[in-house]
C-alpha positions in Angstrom: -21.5 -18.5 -1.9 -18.2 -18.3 0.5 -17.9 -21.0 2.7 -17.2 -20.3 6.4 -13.3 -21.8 6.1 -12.9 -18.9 3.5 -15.1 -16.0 5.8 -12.3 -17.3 9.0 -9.3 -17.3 6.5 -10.7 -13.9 5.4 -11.6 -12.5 8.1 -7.9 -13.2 9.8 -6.2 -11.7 6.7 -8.1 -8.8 7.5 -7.2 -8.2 10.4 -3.6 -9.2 10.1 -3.2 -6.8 7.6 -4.8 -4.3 10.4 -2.9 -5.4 12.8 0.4 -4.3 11.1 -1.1 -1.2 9.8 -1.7 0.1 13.1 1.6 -1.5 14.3 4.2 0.0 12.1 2.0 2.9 10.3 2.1 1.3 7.2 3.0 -1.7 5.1 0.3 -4.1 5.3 -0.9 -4.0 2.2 1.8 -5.8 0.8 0.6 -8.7 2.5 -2.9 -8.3 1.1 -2.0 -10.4 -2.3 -0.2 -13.7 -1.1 -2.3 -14.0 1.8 -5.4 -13.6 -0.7 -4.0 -16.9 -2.8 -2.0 -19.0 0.2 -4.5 -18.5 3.1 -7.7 -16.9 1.8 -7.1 -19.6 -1.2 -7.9 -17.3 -4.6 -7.0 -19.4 -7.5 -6.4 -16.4 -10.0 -3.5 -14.1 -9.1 -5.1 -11.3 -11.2 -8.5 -11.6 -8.8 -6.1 -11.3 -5.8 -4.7 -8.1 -7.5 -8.2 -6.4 -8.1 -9.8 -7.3 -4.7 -6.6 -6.1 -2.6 -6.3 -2.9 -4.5 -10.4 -2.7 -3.6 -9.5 -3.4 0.0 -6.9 -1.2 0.6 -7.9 1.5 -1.2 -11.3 2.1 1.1 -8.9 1.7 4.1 -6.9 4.4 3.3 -9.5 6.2 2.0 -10.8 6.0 6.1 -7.6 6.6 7.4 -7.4 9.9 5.0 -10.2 11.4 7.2 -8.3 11.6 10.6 -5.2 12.7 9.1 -7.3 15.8 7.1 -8.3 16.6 10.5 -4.9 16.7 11.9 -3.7 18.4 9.5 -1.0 16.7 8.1 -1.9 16.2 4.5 -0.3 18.4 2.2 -2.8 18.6 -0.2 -1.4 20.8 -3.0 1.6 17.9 -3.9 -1.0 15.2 -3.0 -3.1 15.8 -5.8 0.7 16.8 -8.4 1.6 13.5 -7.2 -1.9 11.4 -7.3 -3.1 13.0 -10.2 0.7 11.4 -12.2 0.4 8.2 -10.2 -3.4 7.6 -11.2 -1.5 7.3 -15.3 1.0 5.5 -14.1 -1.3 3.0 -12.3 -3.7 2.6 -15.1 -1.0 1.8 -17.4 0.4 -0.6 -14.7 -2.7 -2.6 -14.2 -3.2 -2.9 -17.8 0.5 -4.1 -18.3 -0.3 -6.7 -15.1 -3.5 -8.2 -16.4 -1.9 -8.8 -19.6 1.2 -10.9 -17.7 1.2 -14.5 -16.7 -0.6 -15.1 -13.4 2.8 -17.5 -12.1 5.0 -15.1 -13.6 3.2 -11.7 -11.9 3.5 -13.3 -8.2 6.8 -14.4 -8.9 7.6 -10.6 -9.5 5.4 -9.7 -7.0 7.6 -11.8 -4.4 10.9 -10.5 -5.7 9.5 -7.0 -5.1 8.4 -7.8 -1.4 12.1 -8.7 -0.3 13.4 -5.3 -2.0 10.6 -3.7 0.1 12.1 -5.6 3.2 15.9 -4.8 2.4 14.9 -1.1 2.3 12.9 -1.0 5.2 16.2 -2.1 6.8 17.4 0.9 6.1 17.0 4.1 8.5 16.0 7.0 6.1 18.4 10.4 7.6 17.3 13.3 5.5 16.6 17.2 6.0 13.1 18.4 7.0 11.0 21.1 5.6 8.0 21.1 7.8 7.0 24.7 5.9 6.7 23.3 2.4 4.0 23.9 0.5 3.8 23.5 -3.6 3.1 27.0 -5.0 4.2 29.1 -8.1 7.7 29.9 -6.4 8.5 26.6 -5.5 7.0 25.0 -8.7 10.3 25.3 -10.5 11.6 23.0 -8.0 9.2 20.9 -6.4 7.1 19.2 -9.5 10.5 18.3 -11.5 10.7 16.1 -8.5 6.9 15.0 -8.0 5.8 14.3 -11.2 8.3 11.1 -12.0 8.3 9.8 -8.4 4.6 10.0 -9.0 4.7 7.8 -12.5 7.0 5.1 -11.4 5.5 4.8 -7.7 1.7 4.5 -9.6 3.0 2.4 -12.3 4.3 -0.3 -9.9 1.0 0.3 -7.7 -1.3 -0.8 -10.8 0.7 -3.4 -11.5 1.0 -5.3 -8.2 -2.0 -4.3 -7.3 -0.5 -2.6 -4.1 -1.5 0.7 -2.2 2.0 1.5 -2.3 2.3 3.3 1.1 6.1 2.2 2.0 6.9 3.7 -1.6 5.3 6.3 -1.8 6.4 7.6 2.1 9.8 7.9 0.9 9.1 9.5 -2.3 7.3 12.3 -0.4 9.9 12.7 1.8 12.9 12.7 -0.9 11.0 14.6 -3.2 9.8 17.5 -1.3 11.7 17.4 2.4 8.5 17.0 4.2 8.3 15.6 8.4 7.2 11.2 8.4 4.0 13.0 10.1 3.0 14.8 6.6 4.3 12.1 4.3 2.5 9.6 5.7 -0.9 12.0 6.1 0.0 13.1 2.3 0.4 9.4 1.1 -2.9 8.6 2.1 -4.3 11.1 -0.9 -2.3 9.1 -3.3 -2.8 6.0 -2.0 -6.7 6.0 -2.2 -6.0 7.4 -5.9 -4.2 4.6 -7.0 -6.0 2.0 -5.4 -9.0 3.1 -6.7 -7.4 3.5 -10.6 -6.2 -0.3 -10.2 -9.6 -1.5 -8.7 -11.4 0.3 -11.3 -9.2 -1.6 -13.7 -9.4 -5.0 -12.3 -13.5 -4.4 -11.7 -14.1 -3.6 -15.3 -12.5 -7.2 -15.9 -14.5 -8.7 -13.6 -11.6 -9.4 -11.4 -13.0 -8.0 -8.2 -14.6 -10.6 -5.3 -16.8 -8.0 -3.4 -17.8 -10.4 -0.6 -13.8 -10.7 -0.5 -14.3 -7.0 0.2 -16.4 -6.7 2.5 -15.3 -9.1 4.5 -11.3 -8.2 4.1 -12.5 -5.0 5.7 -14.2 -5.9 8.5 -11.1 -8.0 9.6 -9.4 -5.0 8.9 -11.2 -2.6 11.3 -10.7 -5.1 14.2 -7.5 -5.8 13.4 -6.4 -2.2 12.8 -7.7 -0.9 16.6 -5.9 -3.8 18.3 -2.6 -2.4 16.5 -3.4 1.3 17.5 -3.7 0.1 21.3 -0.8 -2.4 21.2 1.3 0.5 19.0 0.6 2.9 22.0 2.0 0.1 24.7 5.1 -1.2 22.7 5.8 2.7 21.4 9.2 2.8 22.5 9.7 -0.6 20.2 8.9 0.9 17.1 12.5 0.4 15.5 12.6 -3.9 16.4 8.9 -4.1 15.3 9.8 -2.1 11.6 12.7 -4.9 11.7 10.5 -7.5 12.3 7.9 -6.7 9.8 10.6 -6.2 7.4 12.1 -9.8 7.7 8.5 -10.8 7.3 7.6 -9.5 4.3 11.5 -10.8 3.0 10.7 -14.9 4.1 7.2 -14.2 2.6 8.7 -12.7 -1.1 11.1 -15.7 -0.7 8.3 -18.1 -0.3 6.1 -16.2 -3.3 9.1 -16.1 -5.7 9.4 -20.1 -5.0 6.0 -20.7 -5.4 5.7 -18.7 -8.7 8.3 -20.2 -10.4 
C-alpha cells in the first residue's frame, strides 16, 4: 500500500508535469522519470521508465481527442510515422531494460540538457500548411518520415519518454507542416510509443499502477491550471520556453551526477 508522503509527492509530480504541459505545449514528460526516483522516491530506474511511459501515454492519448476535433492532426503521416516509431520503441525498451539502472539515468540526464540546449534554439523553417501524405508526394515525404520515425521511437522506448519535443521538430523538418499540426500530429505518435514502451515495461512487471493513477490525477489539475495561466502570460511564451529549458538542463546536470 502507498503511503500518504508518496500519494502528496505523487500527486505534486503530477501536476507539475501538468502544469508545464499546459504552459509551454509540451515537454513535461521529460520530467516524469527523475521526479519518479528523487521526489516520488522509486528505487528502480526501470520502474520509473514503465510507469512514466504509462502516464504519459494516456495523457496524450486525452489530449489527442481535442486536437482530432480541431483538426490539426495530420493523420495520414501520423500513422507512417507511429507505425516506424512503435519498432523503434520496442527495440528501444528492450535495449533499456537490458542496461544498468545507474547507467540508464545517467544517459537519461545527458539527454535532458541536449533537450534544453535545443530548445534554446528558435526553429525558422518554411511552412506547408497544405501537406498531406499521398501517392504523389510519397516519393518525397516517407524517405523523410520513416527514419525520423525509427530514431525518435527508438530513443522513446528507451528513456521511457513520450518524446513530444522530438518528435515536434521531426514533423516539422520532415514534412514542412504549421507548430499547430505538428504538435496535433505528435500526439498520434506519442500515444503509440508510449503505449509500445508501457506494454514493454508491463510485461516485466515494471509498471506501478497506483503510480498511475495517481500521476494522472495530479496531472489533470495540474494541466488546467497551465491552460489558464498559459492564456494570461500568452505574450511570455518565448522567456517561459527559456525557462523550462534551463530547467530541464540543471535537472539533466543533477541526474548525470547522481547516476554516476
Amino acid at each position: 500500500m502507498i503511503d500518504a508522503a508518496t500519494i502528496v509527492a505523487a500527486l505534486g509530480s503530477g501536476a507539475l508535469i501538468g502544469l508545464i504541459l499546459g504552459l509551454v505545449g509540451g515537454g513535461g514528460s521529460i520530467l516524469a522519470v527523475p521526479l519518479l526516483v528523487y521526489v516520488v522516491g522509486v528505487k528502480s530506474p526501470h520502474l520509473a521508465i514503465g510507469t512514466a511511459a504509462v502516464a504519459v501515454a494516456l495523457n496524450a492519448a486525452s489530449g489527442l481527442v481535442g486536437h482530432h476535433r480541431a483538426g490539426t492532426v495530420k493523420w495520414p503521416c501520423a500513422l507512417v510515422f507511429a507505425g516506424t516509431g512503435a519498432l523503434g520503441a520496442a527495440l528501444g525498451a528492450e535495449l533499456g531494460k537490458a542496461t544498468d539502472g545507474a547507467r540508464l539515468l545517467a544517459l537519461f540526464g545527458g539527454m535532458m540538457v541536449i533537450v534544453g540546449l535545443s530548445m534554446l534554439r528558435k526553429r525558422r523553417s518554411p511552412e506547408d500548411p497544405d501537406v498531406r501524405l499521398r501517392p504523389a508526394t510519397a516519393g518525397h515525404l516517407l524517405p523523410r518520415l520513416v527514419p525520423a520515425g525509427l530514431v525518435v521511437g527508438g530513443l522513446a522506448g528507451f528513456f521511457g519518454i513520450g518524446g513530444g519535443f522530438l518528435i515536434v521538430p521531426a514533423l516539422i523538418l520532415a514534412t514542412g507542416m504549421p507548430l499547430r499540426n505538428a504538435i496535433g500530429t505528435s500526439l498520434v505518435v506519442v500515444t503509440t510509443l508510449g503505449l509500445t514502451t508501457a506494454a514493454s515495461y508491463a510485461l516485466s512487471g515494471q509498471v506501478d499502477w497506483w503510480l498511475v493513477a495517481i500521476l494522472l490525477a495530479g496531472g489533470i489539475v495540474g494541466s488546467l491550471a497551465g491552460i489558464a495561466l498559459g492564456k494570461r502570460l500568452a505574450g511570455a511564451r518565448r522567456p517561459l520556453e527559456v525557462g523550462f529549458a534551463a530547467m530541464v538542463m540543471a535537472v539533466g546536470v543533477y541526474v548525470v551526477m547522481r547516476g554516476i
